[in-house]
C-alpha positions as a printed Julia matrix, in Angstrom:
369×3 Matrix{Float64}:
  72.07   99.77  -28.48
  72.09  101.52  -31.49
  75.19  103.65  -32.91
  73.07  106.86  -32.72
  72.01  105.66  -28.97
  75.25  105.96  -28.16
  76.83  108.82  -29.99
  74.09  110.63  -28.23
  75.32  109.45  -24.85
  78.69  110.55  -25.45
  77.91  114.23  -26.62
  75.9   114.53  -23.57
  78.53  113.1   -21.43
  80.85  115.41  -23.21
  78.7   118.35  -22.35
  78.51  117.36  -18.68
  82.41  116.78  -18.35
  83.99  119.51  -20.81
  82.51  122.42  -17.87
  84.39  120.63  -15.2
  88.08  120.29  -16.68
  87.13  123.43  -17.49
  86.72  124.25  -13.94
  89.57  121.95  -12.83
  91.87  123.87  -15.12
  91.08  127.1   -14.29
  91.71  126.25  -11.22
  95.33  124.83  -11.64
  96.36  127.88  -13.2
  94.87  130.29  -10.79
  96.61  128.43   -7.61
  99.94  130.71   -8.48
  97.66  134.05   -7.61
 100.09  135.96   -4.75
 103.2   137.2    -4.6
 105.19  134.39   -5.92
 102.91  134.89   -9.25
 104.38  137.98  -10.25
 107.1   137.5   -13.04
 108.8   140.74  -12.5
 109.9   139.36   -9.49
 109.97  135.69  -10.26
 110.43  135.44  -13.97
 110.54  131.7   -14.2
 107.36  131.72  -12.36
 107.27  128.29  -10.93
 110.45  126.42  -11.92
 112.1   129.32   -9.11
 111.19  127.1    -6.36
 110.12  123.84   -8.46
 112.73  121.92   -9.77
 112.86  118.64  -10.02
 112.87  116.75   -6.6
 114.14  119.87   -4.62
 111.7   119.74   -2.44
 111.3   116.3    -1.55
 114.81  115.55   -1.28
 116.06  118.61    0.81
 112.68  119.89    2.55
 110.4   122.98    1.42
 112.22  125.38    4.37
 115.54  124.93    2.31
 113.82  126.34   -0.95
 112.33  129.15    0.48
 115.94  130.13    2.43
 117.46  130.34   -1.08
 115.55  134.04   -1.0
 114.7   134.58    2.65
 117.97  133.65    3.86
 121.62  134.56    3.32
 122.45  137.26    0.93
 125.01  135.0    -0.95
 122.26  132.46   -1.89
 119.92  134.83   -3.18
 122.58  136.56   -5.43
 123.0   132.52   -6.72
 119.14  132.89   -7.29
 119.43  136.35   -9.08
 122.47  135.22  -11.24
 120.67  132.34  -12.08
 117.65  134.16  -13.46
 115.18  132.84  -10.87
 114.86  136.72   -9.23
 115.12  139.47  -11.53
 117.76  141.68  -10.93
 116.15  144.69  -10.59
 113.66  143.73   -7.75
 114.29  145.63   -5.13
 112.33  143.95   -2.37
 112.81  144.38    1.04
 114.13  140.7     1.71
 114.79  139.55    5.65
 117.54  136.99    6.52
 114.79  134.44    7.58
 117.25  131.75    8.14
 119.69  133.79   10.67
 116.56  134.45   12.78
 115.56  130.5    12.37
 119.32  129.49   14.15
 118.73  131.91   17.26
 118.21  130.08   20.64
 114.28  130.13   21.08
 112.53  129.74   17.47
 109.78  127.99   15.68
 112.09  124.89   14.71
 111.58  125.06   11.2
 115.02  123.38   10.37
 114.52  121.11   13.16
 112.03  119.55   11.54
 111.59  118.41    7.98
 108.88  116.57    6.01
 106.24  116.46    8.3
 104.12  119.3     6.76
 101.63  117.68    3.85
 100.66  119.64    1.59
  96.72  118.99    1.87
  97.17  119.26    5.83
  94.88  120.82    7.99
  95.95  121.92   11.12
  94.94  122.37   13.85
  96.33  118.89   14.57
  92.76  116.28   15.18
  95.13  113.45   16.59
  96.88  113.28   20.11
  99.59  111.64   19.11
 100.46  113.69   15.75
 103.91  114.87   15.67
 104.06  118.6    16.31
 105.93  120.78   14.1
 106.63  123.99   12.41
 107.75  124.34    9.16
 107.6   126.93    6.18
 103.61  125.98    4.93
 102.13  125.6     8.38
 102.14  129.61    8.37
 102.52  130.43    4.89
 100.62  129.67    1.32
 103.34  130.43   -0.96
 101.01  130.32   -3.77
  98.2   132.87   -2.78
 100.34  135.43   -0.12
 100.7   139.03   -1.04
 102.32  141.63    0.89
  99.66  142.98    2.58
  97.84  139.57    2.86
 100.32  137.4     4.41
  97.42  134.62    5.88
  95.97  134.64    2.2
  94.76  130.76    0.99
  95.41  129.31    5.01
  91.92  128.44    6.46
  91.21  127.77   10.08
  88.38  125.58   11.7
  84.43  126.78   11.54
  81.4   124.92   12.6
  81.28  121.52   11.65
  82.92  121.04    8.52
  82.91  124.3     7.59
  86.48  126.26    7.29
  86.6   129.76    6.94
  90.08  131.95    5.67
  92.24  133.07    8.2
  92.11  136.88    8.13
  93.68  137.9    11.89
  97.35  136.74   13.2
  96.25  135.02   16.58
  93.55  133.12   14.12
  96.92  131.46   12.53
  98.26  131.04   16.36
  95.73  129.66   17.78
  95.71  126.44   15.27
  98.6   125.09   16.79
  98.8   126.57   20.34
  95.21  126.87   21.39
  92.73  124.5    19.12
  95.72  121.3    18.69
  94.81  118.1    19.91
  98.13  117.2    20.3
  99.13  120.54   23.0
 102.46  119.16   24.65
 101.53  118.72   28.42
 102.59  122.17   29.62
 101.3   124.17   27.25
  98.41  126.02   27.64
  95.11  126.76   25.6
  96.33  129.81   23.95
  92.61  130.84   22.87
  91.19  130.06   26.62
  93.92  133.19   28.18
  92.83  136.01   25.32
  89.09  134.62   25.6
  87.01  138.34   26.17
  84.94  136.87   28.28
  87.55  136.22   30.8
  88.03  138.82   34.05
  91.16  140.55   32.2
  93.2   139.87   28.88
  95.78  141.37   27.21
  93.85  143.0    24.09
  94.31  140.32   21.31
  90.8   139.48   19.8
  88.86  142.6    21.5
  89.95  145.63   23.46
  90.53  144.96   27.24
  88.0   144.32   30.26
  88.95  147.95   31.71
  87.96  151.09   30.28
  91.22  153.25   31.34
  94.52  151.98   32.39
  96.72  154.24   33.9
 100.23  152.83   32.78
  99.88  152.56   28.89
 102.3   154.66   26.82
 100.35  156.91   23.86
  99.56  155.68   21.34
  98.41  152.8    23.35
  94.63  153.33   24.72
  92.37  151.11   26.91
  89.83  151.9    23.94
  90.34  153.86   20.78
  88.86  157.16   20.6
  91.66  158.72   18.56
  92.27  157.43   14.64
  95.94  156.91   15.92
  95.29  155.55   18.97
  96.05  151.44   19.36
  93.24  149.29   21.39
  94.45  146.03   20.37
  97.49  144.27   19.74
  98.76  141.06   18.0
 101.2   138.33   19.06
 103.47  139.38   17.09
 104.14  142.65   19.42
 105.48  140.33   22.11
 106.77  137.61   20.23
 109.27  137.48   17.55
 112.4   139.26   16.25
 114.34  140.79   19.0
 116.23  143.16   16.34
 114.28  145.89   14.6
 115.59  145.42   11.34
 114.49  141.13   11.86
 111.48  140.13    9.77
 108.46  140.4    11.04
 106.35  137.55   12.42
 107.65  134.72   15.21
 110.39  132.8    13.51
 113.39  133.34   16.05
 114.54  135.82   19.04
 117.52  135.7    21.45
 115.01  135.82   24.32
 113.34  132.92   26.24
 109.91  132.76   24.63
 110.86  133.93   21.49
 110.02  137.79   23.11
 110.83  140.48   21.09
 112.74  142.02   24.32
 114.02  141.11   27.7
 111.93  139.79   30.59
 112.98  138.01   33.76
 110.55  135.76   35.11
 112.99  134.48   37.96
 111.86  136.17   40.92
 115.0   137.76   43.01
 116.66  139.69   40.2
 117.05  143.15   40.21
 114.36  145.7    38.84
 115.78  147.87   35.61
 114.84  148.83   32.32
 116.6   145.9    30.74
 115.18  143.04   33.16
 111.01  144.72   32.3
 112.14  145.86   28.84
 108.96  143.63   27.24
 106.54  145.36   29.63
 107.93  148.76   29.63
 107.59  148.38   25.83
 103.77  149.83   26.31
 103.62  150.48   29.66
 105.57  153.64   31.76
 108.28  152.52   33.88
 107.82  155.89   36.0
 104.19  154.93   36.29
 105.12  151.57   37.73
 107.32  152.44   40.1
 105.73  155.64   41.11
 102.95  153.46   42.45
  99.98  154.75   40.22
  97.58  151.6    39.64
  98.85  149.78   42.66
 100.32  151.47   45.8
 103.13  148.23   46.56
 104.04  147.78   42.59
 107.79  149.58   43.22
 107.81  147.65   46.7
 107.59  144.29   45.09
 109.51  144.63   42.15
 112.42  146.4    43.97
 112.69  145.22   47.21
 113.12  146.28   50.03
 116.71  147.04   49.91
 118.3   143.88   51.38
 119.46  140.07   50.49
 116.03  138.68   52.08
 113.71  140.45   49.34
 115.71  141.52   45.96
 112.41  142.46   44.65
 110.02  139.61   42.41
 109.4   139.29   38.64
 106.2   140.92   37.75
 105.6   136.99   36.25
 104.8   136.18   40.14
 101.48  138.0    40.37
 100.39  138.79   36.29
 100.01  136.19   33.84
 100.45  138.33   30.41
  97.94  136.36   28.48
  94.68  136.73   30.63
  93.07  135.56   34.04
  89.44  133.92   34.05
  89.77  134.31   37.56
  90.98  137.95   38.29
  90.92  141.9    37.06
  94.26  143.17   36.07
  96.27  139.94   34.63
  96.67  138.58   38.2
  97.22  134.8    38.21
  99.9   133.93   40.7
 102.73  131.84   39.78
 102.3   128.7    41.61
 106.14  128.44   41.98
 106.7   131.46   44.05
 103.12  132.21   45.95
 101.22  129.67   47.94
  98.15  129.74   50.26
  98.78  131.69   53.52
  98.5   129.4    57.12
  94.6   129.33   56.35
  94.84  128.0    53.34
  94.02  131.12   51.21
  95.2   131.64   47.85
  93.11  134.72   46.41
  93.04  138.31   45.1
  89.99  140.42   45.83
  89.47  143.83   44.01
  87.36  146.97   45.31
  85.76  148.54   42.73
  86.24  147.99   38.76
  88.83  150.35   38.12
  90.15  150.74   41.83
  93.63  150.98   43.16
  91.71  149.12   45.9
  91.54  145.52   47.29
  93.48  142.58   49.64
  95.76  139.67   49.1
  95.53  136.7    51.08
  98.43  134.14   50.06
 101.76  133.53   51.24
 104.9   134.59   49.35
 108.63  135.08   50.08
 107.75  133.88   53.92
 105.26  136.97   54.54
 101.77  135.62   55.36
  98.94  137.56   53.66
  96.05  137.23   56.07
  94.7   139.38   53.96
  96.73  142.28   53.44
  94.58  144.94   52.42
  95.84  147.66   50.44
């Protein structure tokens, strides 16, 4: 081959390649395009969280606790020129809410995130975990874009950007291969196909519900009014002034309030505080969307029947099966003598129907109500 032959070659393989490092390039230096990008916060840019082996060595979760957690490390940051001084952002002690007694166990857990994983998990036996970049891309986040650069699972091969909260939730505790055995299928409970949901992907299966506190509405016809709600609203900080999102909460669940599940314990504010969050308590117990709600959550007044958890009738995901959240709890109702274990309803939005079950020792046979 000739030298001409070949110089030719090479200029056209030159014109082919130069557009794709071109590409590649542009690429590298756009991955830094969120928060973390912006030098009057971080003016080292990078080197703030990479340094060295850092990472490797002591996990990604401790690098991003040396600004989300303790004040004194993030003053080490700021002295060290990593966080300009005069950024006044509104950080959260992350790690404080990461030590509470139900959490995502982010520093249980270290090295198991990759960082070209895609969740949700495709192998049974994958170990689960939870740490910093399962919920977060440092890289691309912005304040008002917090799921920014995390993609969830399409058709086929196709993955689309996450853009809702349960959409993030629902890669590890709905779509998972690897579910531990009693968990449930997170997406399956909020489906909107099902009888009755709590209003996470669409507004709920009834039209009016009498209960709700304002601005809370069945369906929005108000610009202020709220239709729908995230996970977040029932799971995550249990303090106000907590960060927001799921990372830690002194109640069972990781709830952002109180609520007893135990059947026998007495009805208050405190005990229903989660419910009674969006729902009336006078409204409850004066009987308004069921004429027996104050009756079973009360009691009757004596040792036999301290009242039951409203956990024994309502699942507070969703019911395939039933209007209004009912799903008993196998653990405290059972089929009645005839081996019924149902809920009927009269009418769609009716304070109407009949129980047949068993529960604390009274036979249902129906009881009609």
């Amino acid at each position: 081959m000739s030298n001409s032959r070949l110089c030719t070659k090479f200029l056209i393989l030159l014109l082919v390649l130069l557009p794709m490092l071109g590409v590649a390039q542009a690429k590298q230096q756009g991955k830094l395009t969120g928060l973390h990008g912006d030098k009057t916060i971080l003016p080292k840019s990078c080197r703030a969280c990479h340094r060295g082996m850092n990472m490797r060595i002591s996990g990604e979760e401790q690098t991003c606790l040396r600004c989300h957690g303790n004040s004194s490390e993030r003053q080490q940051m700021k002295a060290a020129g990593y966080i300009t001084q005069s950024a006044d952002r509104d950080y959260r002690n992350i790690e404080a809410e990461l030590r509470k007694p139900y959490n995502h166990p982010v520093l249980e857990i270290s090295g198991v995130h990759q960082p070209r994983e895609l969740l949700p998990e495709e192998l049974v036996n994958a170990k689960r975990h939870a740490e910093c970049g399962d919920c977060h891309e440092a890289h691309q986040l912005r304040k008002n874009a917090p799921y920014r650069g995390i993609s969830k699972r399409g058709v086929g091969n196709f993955r689309a950007d996450v853009t809702k909260e349960y959409e993030l939730c629902y890669k590890c505790h709905a779509d998972s291969a690897n579910l531990p055995a009693a968990s449930t299928d997170k997406r399956e409970e909020f489906r909107p196909t099902n009888r009755s949901f709590h209003p996470i992907e669409a507004e709920g299966a009834n039209s009016y519900v009498i209960s709700l506190k304002s601005p809370y509405r069945a369906r929005k016809e108000q610009p202020g009014d709220i239709s729908t709600i995230g996970c977040s609203d029932c799971h995550g900080s249990d303090s106000n002034a907590g960060p927001k999102g799921p990372h830690g909460s002194i109640y069972r669940g990781l709830l952002v309030d109180n609520y007893e599940m135990e059947s026998g314990r007495s009805e208050n504010q405190r005990a229903y505080a989660l419910c009674y969050r969006c729902h009336e308590r006078s409204s409850i117990l004066g009987n308004e969307s069921f004429p027996y709600h104050a009756q079973h959550i009360q009691g009757n007044g004596t040792r036999e029947f301290a009242g039951t958890s409203c956990f024994s009738c309502h699942d507070a995901h969703g019911s395939s099966a039933n209007q209004f959240l009912i799903r008993f709890n196998a653990d405290i109702v059972e089929a009645n003598a005839a081996g019924d274990l149902q809920f009927k309803a009269v009418g769609v939005a009716s304070r109407h129907g009949s129980c047949a079950l068993s529960c604390h020792g009274v036979e249902h046979e129906p009881k009609s109500y």
